[in-house]
C-alpha positions as CSV (number, residue, x, y, z in Angstrom):
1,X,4.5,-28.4,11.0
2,X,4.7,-25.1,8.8
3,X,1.2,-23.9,10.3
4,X,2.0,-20.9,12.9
5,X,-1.4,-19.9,13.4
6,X,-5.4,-20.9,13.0
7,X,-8.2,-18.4,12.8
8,X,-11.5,-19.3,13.7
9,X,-14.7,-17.4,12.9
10,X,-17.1,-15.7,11.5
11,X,-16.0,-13.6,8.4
12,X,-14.2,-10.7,10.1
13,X,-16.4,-8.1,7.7
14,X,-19.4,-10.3,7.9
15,X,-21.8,-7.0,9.8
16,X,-19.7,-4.2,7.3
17,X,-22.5,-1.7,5.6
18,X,-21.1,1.5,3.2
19,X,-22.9,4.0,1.5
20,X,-21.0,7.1,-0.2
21,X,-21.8,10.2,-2.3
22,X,-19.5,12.5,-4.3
23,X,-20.2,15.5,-6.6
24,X,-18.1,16.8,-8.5
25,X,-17.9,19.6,-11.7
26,X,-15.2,20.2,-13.6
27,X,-14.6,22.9,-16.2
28,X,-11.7,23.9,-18.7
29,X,-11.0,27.3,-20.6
30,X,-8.3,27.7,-23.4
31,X,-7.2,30.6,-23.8
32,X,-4.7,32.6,-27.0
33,X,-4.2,36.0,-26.7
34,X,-3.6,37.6,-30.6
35,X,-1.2,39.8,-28.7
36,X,1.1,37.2,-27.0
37,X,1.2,34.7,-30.2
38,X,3.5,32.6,-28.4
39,X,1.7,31.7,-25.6
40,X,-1.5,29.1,-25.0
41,X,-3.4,29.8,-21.6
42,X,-5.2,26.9,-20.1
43,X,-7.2,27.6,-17.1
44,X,-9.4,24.7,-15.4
45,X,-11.2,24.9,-12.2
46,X,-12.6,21.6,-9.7
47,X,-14.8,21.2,-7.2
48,X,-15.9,18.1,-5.4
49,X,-17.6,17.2,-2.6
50,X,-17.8,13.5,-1.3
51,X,-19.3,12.0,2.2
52,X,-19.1,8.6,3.3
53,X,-21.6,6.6,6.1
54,X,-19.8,3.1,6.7
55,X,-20.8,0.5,9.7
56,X,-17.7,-1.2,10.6
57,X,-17.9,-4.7,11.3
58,X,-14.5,-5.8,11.5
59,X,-14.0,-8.7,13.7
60,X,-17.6,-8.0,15.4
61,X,-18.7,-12.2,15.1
62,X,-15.1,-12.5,17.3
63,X,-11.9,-15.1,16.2
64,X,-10.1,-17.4,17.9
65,X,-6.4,-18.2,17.5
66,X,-5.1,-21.6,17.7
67,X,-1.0,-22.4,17.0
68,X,-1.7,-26.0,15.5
69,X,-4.0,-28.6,14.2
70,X,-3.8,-30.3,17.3
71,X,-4.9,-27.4,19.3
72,X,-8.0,-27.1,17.2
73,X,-8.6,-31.1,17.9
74,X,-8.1,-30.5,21.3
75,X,-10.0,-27.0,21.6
76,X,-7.0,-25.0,22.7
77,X,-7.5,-21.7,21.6
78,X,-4.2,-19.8,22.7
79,X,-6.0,-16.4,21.7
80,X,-9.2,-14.5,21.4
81,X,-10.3,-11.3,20.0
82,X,-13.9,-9.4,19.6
83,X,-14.6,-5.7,18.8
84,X,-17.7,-4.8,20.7
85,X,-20.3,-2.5,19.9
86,X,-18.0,-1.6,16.4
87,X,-19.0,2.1,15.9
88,X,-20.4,4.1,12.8
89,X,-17.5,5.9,10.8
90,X,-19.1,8.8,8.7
91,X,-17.0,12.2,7.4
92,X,-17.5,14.6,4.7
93,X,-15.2,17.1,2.8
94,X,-15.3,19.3,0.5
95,X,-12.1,19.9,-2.3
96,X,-11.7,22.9,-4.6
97,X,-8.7,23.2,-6.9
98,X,-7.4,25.7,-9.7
99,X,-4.8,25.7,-12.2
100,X,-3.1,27.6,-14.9
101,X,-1.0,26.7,-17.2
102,X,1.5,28.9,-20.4
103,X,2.7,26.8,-22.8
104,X,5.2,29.1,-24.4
105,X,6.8,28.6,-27.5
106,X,9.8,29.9,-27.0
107,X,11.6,29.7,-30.8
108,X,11.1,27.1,-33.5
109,X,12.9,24.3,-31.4
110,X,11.8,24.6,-27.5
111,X,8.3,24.7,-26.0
112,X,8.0,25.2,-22.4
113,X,4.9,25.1,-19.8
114,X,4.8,26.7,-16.4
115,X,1.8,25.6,-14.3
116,X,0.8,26.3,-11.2
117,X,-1.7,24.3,-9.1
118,X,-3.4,25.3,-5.9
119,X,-6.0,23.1,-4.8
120,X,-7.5,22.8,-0.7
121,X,-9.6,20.6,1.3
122,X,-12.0,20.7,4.4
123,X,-13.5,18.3,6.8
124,X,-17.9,19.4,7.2
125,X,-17.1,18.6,11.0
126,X,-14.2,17.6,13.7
127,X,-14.4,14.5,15.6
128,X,-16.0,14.9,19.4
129,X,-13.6,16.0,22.0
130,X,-12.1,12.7,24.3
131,X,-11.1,15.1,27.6
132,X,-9.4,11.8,29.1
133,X,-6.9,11.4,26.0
134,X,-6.3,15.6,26.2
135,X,-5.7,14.9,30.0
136,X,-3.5,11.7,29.2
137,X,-1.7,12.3,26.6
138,X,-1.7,16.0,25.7
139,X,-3.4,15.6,22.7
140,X,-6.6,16.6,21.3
141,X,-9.3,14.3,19.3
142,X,-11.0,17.2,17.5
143,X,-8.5,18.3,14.8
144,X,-9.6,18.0,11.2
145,X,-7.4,18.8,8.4
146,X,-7.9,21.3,6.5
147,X,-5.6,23.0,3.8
148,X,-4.5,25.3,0.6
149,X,-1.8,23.8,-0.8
150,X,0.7,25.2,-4.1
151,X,1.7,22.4,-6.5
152,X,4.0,24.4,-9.1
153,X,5.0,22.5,-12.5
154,X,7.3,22.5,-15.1
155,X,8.0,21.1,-18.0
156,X,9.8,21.2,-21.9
157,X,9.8,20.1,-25.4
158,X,13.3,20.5,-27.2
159,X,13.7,19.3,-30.6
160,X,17.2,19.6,-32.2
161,X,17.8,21.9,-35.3
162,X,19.4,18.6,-36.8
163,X,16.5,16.4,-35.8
164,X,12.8,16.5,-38.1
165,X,10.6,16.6,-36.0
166,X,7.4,14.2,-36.4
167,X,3.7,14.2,-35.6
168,X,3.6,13.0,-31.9
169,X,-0.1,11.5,-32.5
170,X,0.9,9.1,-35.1
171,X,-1.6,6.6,-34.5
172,X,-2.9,3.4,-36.3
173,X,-6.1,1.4,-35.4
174,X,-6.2,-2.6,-36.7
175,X,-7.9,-5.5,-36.1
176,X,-4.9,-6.4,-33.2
177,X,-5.7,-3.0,-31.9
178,X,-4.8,0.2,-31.6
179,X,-1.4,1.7,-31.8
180,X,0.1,5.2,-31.1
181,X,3.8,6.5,-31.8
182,X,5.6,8.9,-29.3
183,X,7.3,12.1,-31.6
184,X,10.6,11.3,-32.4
185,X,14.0,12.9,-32.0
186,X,12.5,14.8,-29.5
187,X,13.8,15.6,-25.9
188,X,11.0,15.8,-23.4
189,X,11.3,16.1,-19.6
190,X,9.3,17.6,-16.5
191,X,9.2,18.7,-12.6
192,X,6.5,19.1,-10.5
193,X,4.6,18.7,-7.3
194,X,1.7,16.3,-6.9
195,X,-0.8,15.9,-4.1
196,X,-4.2,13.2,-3.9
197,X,-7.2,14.2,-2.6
198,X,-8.0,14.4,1.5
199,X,-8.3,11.2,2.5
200,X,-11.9,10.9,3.5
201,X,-11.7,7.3,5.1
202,X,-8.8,8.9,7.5
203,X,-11.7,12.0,8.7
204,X,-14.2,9.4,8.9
205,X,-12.1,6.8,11.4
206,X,-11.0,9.6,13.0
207,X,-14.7,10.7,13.7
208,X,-15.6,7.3,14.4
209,X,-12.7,6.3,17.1
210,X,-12.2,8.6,19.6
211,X,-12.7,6.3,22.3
212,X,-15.5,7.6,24.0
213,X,-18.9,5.7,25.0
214,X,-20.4,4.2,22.1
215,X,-17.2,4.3,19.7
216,X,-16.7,0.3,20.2
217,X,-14.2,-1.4,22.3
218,X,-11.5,-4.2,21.6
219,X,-11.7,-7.3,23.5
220,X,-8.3,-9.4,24.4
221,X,-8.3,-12.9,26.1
222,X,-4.8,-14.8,26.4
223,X,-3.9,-17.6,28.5
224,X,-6.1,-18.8,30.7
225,X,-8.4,-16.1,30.5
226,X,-9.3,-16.7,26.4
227,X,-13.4,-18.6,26.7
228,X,-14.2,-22.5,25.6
229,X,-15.4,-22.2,22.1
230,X,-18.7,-23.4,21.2
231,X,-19.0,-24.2,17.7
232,X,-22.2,-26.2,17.7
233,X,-24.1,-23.5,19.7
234,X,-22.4,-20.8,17.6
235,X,-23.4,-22.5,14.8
236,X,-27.1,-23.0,15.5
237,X,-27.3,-19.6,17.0
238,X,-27.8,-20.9,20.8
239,X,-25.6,-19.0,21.9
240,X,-23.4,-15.9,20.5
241,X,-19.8,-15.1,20.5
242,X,-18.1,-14.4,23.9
243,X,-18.3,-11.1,24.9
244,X,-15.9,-11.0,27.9
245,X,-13.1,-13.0,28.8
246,X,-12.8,-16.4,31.1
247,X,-12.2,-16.0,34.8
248,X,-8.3,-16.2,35.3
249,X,-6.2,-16.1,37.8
250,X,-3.8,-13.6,36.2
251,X,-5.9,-10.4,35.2
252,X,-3.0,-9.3,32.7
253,X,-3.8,-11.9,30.4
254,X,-7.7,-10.2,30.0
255,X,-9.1,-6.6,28.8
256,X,-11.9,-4.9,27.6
257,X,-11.2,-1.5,26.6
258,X,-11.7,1.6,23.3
259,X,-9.2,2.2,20.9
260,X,-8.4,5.5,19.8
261,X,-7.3,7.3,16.1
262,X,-6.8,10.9,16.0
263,X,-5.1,13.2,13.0
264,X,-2.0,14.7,15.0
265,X,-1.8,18.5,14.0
266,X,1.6,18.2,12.4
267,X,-0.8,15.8,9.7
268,X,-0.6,16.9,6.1
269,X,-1.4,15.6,2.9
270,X,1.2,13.9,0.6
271,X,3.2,15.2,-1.7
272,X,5.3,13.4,-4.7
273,X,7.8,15.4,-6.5
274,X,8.4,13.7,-9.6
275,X,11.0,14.1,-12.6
276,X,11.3,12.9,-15.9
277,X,13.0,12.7,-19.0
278,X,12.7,11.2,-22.2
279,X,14.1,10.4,-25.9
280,X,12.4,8.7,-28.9
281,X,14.9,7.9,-32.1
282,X,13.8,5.9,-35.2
283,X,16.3,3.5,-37.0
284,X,16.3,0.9,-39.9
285,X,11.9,0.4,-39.4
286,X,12.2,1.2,-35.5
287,X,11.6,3.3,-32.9
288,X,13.1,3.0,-29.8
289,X,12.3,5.2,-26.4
290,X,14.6,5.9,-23.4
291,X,12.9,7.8,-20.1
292,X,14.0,7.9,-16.5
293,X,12.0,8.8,-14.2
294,X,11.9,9.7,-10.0
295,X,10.0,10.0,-7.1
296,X,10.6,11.9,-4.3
297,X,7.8,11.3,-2.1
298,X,7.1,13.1,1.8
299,X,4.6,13.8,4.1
300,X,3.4,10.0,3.8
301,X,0.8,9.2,6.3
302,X,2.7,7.3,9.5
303,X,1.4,6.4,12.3
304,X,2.2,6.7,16.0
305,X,0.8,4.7,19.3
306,X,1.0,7.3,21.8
307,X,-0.1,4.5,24.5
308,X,2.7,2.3,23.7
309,X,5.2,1.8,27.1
310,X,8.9,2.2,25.3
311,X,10.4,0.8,28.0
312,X,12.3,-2.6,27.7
313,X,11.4,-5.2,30.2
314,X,14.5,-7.5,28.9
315,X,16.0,-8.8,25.8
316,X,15.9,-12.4,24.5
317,X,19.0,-14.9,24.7
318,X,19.8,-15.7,21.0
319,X,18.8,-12.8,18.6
320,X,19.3,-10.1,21.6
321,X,15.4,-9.1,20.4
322,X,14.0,-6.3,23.0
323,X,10.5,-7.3,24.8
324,X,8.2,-4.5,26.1
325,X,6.0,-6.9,28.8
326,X,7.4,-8.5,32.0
327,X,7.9,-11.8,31.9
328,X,4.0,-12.5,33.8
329,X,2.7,-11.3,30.5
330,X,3.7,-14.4,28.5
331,X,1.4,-17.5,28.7
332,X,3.7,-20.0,29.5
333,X,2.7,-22.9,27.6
334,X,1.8,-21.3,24.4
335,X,4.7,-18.3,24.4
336,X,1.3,-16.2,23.6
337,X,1.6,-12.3,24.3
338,X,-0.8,-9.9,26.7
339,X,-0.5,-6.7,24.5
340,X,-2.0,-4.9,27.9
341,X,1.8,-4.6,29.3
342,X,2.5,-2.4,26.8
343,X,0.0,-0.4,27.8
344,X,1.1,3.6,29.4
345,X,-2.4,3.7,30.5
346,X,-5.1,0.6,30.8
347,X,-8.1,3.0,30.1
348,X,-6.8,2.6,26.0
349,X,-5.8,-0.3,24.2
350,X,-4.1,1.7,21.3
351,X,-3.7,5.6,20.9
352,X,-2.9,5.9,17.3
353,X,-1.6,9.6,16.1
354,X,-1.8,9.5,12.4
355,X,1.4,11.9,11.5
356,X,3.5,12.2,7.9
357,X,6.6,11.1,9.1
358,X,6.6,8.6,6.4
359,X,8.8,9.0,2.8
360,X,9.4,6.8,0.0
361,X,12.2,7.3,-3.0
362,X,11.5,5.6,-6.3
363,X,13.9,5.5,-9.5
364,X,13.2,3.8,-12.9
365,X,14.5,3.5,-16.0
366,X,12.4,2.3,-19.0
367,X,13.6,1.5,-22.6
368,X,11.3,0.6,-25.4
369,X,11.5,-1.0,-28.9
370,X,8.6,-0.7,-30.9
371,X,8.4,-0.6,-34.9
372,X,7.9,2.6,-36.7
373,X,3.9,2.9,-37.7
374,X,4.9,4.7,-40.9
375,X,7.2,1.6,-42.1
376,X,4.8,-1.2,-41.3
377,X,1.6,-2.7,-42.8
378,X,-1.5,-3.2,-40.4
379,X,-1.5,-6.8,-40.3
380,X,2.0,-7.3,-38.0
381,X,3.2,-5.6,-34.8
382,X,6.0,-6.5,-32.2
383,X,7.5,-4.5,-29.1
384,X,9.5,-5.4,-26.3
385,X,10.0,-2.9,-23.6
386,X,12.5,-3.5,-20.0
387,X,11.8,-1.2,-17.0
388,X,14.6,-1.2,-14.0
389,X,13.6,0.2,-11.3
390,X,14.0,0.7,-7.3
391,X,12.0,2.2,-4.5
392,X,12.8,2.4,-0.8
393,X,10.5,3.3,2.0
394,X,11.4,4.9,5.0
395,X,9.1,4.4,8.2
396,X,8.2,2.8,11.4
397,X,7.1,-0.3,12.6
398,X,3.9,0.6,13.3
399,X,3.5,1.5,9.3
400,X,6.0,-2.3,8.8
401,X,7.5,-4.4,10.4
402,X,9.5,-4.4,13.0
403,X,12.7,-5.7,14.8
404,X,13.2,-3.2,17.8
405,X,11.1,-0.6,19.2
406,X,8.0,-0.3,16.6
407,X,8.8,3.6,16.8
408,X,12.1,3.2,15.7
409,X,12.2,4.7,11.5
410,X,14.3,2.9,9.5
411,X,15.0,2.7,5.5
412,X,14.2,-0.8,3.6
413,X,12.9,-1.8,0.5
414,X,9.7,-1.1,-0.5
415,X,6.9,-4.2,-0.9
416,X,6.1,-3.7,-4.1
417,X,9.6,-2.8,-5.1
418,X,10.2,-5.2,-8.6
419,X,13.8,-4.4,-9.7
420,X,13.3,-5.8,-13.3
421,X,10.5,-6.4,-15.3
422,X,10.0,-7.5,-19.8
423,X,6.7,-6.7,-21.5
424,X,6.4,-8.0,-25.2
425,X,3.9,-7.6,-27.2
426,X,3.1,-9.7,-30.8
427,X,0.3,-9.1,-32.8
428,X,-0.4,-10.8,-36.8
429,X,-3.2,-10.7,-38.8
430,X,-4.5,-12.1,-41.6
431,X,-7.5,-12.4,-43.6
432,X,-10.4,-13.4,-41.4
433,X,-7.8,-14.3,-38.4
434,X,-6.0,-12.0,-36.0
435,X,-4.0,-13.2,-33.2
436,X,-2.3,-11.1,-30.0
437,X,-0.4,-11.9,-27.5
438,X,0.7,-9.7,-24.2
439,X,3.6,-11.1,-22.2
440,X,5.0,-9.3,-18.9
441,X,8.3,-11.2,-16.8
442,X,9.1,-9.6,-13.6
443,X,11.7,-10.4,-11.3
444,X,10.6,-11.2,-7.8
445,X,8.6,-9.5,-5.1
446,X,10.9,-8.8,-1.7
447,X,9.7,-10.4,1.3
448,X,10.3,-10.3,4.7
449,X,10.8,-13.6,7.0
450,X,8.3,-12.9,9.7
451,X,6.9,-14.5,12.7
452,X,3.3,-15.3,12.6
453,X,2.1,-13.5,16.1
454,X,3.5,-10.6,18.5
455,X,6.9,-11.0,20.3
456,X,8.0,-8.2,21.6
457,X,4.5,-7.2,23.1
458,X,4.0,-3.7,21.6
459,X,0.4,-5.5,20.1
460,X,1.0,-6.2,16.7
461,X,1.8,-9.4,14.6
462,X,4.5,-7.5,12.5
463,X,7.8,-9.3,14.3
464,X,10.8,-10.1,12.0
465,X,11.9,-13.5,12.1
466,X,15.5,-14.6,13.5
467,X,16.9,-16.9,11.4
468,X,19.9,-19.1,13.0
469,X,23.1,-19.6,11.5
470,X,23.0,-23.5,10.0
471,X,24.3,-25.7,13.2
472,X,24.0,-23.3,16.0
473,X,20.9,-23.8,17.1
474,X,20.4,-24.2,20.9
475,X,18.6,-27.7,20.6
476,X,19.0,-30.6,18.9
477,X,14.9,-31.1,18.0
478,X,15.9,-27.1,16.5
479,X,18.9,-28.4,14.1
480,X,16.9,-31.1,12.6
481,X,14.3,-28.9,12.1
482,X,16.1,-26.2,10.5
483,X,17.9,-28.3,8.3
484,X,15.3,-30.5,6.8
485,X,13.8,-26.7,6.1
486,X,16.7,-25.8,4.5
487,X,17.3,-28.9,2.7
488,X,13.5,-28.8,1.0
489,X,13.4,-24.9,0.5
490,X,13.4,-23.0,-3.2
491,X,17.4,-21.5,-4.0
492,X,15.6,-18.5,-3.0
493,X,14.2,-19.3,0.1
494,X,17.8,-20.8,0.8
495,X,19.4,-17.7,-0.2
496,X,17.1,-15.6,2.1
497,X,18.1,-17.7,4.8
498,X,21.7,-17.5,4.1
499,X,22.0,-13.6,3.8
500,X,19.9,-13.0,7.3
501,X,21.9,-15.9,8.9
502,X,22.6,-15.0,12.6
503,X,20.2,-11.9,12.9
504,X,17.1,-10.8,12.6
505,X,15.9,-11.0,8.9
506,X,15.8,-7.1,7.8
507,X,12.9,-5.9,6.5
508,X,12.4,-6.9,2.7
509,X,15.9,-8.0,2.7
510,X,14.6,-11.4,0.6
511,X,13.3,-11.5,-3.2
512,X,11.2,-13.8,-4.4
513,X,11.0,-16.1,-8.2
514,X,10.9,-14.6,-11.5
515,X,7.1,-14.6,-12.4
516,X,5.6,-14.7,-16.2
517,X,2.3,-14.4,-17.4
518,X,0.5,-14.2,-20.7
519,X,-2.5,-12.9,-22.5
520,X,-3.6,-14.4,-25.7
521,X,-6.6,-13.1,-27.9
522,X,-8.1,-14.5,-31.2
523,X,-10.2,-12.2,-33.1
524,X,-12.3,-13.6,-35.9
525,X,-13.8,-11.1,-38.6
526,X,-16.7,-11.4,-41.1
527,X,-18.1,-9.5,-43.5
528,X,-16.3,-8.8,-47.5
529,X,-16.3,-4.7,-46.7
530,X,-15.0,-2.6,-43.9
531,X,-18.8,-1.1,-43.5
532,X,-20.2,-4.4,-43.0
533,X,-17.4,-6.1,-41.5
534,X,-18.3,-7.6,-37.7
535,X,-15.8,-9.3,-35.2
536,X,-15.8,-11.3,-32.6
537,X,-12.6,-11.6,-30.2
């Protein structure tokens, strides 16, 4: 009863070949100037230049979809999807970058460094020109990013004329491991703007899926029109996959057409501003560490169907969801979706524009008890450390999920957002023994309630659930159902369900259980001397 939906076939990467090169050289200059005493000069230069040749076989063998065991007994696929002829995705490009950095000492008690990074990127060659998609949709397949960007930097070293200021590579190496100490009574903080590399698998789909004649095509069967599948022949080789759809009487429910991904012009790398600042005391045999830390980050990669028809068709009756294909586009039986409604133009199944509409903000807070490495022996170690933190994403549904219009931007909690999370570490030794142990607790994972297949037609699986308030469902068969899921769900499933009561579940509005996990390690060491000594672990 909890399945909501079967795939069947071969592995969807089975026919997937990659081959890729990069060169890069790197080199570093230090610099002091007997004149300018105060300063250090660090200059470094990069260059790199990385190509990539990969076959895409994604779903090339073809799946089926079935909603239930019994569908599968009874051979009822309610879905079936093949991409044909899956193209060749190559790219190349080329990254230089250059920095300088002044760490000025600027008195006894403040250092200070001013950097300054400019780094840019270009593609070898621009995807082939589509003239239908320039005629269609105003847009051209060609572009190619290509950049110089300025990434400026910041930072400081304050240490109070009060404070005694300590080595800040105090270090000690054991048979539990290796330790290092952070230099204490010390203020530390910095600002600056990061960027990655030019995404080279983004250049190399866009060069591979322009939609023209031999860049592959995405079959779609629903309904009637999804083929009998075969599995004996299929699996004996008799016969291969389907490559078209079933005769049907309703030609919605079939299609056979490219897919398209193009780098809009407005397209530019990422960038992450990011703060920090930090304070490490030591008390009674202790140090302990307080740093915050934040994120700004913009110009996230987003993406945009451009072939997408925004234009509701109606609204279902209980969660008021809006549904972009008439009413002809649903397989009655099955409640299975033709994405081809959605469709501005049948030539295309999907027109993505890849944009940076996308942004992120992330906050966190870590504290830190360790001992202090001059006040112990080698043979025992201990440290707990807590980090709270929070990120939220902002994008659309075509980047998420979704509960309206998948172009619709929203805010929500990020996936990987874990608000709270415990690292301890123990380490003892004695004298041929050494035992350590790593701990981590994390509070849970957000989640979304989803459905497990498209609803609202725009073509992707990424519909938020409605969850019913407790007694109003429209059927009885519905009530009994819903409660006995209530009734035998974790306190945190129940507590998901009772916060999105009524409404469609918001996206990451649930968290899921506390999770632990442990590392152990027991070292064994030989030998009467240091020089001869041998362990094993």
């Amino acid at each position: 009863d909890a399945t909501t939906s079967l795939t069947f076939a071969g592995s969807p990467d089975s026919r997937s070949l990659q081959r890729s090169t990069a060169i890069e050289s790197k080199s570093e200059l230090r610099l002091v100037i007997p004149s300018l005493p105060a300063h250090r000069f660090r200059f470094s230069l990069g260059l790199r230049y990385e190509t990539t040749d990969r076959i895409s076989g994604l779903n090339g063998d073809g799946e089926f979809l079935f909603r239930s065991i019994d569908d599968v007994a009874a051979s009822r696929p309610v879905m079936y999807l093949r991409t044909l002829n899956p193209p060749t995705l190559s790219g190349a490009v080329s990254h230089g970058a250059v920095s300088l950095a002044d760490y000025y000492h600027a008195g006894q008690t403040v250092e200070l460094m001013f950097g300054l990074r400019i780094d840019g990127s270009a593609s070898a060659s621009s995807p082939a020109r589509n003239p239908l998609t320039e005629s269609l949709f105003g847009v051209s397949t060609t572009h190619a990013p290509s950049d110089v960007l300025f990434s400026p930097r910041i930072s400081f070293t304050w240490t109070p004329r009060t404070a005694r200021r300590q080595d800040p590579s105090i270090a000690t190496a054991s048979s539990l491991g290796q330790f290092a100490m952070p230099a204490l009574n010390v203020f530390r903080g910095g600002f600056g703007a990061f960027r990655p590399l030019q995404s080279l698998s983004l250049i190399a789909t866009a060069h591979g899926s322009t939609g023209l004649s031999g860049a592959g095509s995405t079959l779609t069967c629903v309904g009637s029109a999804v083929p009998s599948p075969d599995w004996r022949d299929y699996y004996t080789g008799a016969v291969s996959a389907p490559s078209a759809c079933a005769p049907s009487s309703n030609p919605i429910f079939s299609a056979a057409a490219p897919s398209v991904l193009l780098i809009d012009p407005s397209y530019s790398r990422p960038m992450s501003w990011r703060g920090n600042l930090a304070w490490s005391t030591s008390r009674a045999g202790f140090v302990f560490s307080v740093e915050a830390l934040a994120t700004w980050n913009e110009r996230q990669t987003s993406t945009r169907d451009l072939n997408f028809n925004d234009s509701i068709r109606f609204y279902l009756g209980d969660d008021h969801r809006s549904i972009y294909v008439p009413m002809s586009a649903i397989v009655p039986v099955s409640g299975a979706v033709s994405p081809i409604a959605s469709r501005a133009v049948s030539s295309f199944i999907n027109v993505n524009a890849m944009g940076s509409q996308q942004r992120s903000f992330g906050r966190e807070l870590l504290l830190t008890l360790a001992p202090d490495l001059r006040a112990i022996s080698n043979a025992t170690y201990a440290s707990i450390s807590y980090a709270l933190s929070r990120t939220d994403v902002f994008r659309n549904g075509f980047d998420g999920t979704t509960a309206a219009s998948p172009n619709t931007f929203e805010w929500g909690r990020s996936a990987y957002d874990v608000r709270h999370t415990f690292v301890l570490q123990l380490g003892q030794a004695w004298k041929y023994v050494s035992l350590t142990v790593f701990t981590r607790a994390s509070s849970g994972t957000p989640f979304t309630p989803m459905v497990g297949e498209d609803i609202n037609g725009d073509g992707l699986a990424n519909d938020r659930a409605f969850v019913p308030s407790r007694g109003s469902t429209t059927s009885t068969v519905d009530a009994q159902t819903f409660n006995a899921l209530y009734a035998t769900s974790q306190s945190y499933v129940r507590k998901c369900l009772d916060e999105n009561a009524g409404r469609i579940a918001g996206s990451n509005s649930c968290e899921g259980p506390w999770t632990a996990s442990m590392n152990a390690r027991v070292g064994f060491t030989f030998g009467r001397s240091s020089e001869f000594a041998r362990r094993v672990t």
